[in-house]
C-alpha positions as a printed Julia matrix, in Angstrom:
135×3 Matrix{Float64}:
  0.0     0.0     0.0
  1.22    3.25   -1.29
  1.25    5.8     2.08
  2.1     9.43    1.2
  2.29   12.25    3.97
  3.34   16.2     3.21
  4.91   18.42    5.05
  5.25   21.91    4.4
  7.56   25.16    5.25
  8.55   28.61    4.5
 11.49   29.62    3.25
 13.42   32.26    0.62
 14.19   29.38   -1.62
 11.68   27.92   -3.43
 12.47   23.86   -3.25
 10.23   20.9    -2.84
 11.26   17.66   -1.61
  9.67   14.24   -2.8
 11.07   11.06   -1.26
 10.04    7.37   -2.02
 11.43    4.12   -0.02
 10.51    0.75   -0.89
 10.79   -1.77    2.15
 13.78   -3.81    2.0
 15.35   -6.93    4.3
 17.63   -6.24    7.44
 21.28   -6.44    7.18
 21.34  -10.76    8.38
 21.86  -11.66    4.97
 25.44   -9.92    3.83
 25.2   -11.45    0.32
 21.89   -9.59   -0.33
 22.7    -6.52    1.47
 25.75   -5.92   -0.91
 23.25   -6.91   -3.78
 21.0    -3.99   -2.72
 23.72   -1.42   -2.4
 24.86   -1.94   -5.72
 20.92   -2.15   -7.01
 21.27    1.35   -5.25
 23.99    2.28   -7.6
 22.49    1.31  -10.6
 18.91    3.03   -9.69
 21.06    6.41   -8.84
 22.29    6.63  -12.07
 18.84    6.07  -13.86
 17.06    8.8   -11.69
 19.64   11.09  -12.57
 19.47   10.48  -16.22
 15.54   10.71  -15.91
 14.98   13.78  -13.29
 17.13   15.42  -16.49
 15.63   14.2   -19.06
 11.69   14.5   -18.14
 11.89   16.97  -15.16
 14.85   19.5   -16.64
 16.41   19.71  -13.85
 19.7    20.17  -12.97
 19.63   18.81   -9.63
 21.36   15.49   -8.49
 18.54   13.01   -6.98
 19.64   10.89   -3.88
 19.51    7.66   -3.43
 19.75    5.6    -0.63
 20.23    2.24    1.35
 19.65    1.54    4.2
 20.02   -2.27    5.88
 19.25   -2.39   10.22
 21.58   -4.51   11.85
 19.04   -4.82   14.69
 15.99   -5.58   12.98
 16.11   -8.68   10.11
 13.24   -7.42    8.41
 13.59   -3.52    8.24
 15.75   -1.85    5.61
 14.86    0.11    2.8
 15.83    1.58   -0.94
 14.99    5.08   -1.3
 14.79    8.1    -4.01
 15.07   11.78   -3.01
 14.29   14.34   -5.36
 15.0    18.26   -4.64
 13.11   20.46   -7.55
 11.31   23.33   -7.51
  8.05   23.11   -6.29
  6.1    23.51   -9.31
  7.39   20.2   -10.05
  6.3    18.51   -7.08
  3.41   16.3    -8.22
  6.18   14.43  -11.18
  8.52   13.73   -8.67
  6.92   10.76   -6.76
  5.65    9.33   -9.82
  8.59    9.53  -11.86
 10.9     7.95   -8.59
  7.97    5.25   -9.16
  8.27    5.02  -12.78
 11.91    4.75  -12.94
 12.19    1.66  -10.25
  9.21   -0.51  -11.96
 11.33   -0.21  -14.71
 14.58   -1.21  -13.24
 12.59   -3.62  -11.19
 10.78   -5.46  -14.41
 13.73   -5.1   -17.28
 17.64   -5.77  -17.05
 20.44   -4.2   -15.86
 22.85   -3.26  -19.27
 26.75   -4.25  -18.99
 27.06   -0.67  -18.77
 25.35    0.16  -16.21
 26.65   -2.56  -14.24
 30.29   -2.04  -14.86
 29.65    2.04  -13.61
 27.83    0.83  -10.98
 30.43   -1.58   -9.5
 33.59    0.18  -10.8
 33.44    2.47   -8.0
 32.93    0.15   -5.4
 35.83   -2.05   -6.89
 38.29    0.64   -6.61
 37.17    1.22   -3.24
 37.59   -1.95   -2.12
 41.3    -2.45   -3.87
 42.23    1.03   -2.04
 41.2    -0.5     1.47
 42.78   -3.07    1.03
 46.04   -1.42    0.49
 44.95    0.57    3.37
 44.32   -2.23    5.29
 47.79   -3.48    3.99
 49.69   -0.78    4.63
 48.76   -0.54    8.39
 49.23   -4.48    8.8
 53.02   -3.56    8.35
């Protein structure tokens, strides 16, 4: 079920604010929760591509996971857009639209490899870290 809740402000800078999470699994399963961070990756670079492409705006969406160590079954995935406010009502649809469609197609080689190129390098780097400090 689709639960949606606004909040509202005043301020010299006209921004509006749409975020969507989609409930996700704890962090028990570490296979999975590496899975979902590089999902989060992948879905990053398609709502940037998209808030550009159908909103016109310039503005980097966020995206986020999040995994609870604590609690097996609560995590989530989530998309936050920062536009102006006129936009408002195309952001939560269009955060929608963009995950059914990364949810029901494929994943391209490209996408993939800029997804998990970063995280790669990361990795190699600690390890030297990790390496370096062992000495």
């Amino acid at each position: 079920a689709t639960k949606a809740k606004e909040l509202n402000y005043t301020s010299d800078t006209p921004r509006a604010v749409s975020t969507v999470c989609w409930p996700v699994p704890g962090a028990a399963d570490t296979s999975l929760c590496r899975r979902f961070a590089l999902l989060r990756l992948v879905l990053a670079d398609r709502m940037r591509v998209k808030v550009r492409e159908e909103l016109g705006a310039t503005y980097t969406p966020s995206v986020m996971y999040y995994a609870a160590d604590a609690y097996p079954d609560y995590g989530y995935l989530g998309a936050q857009l920062v536009a102006d406010p006129s936009k408002l009502a195309e952001m939560g649809p269009l955060s929608k639209s963009v995950a059914e469609e990364l949810a029901s197609g494929t994943i391209s080689d490209d996408e993939f490899e800029r997804a998990i190129r970063p995280a790669l390098e990361e990795l190699e780097a600690q390890t030297a870290r990790d390496l370096a400090g062992a000495k």
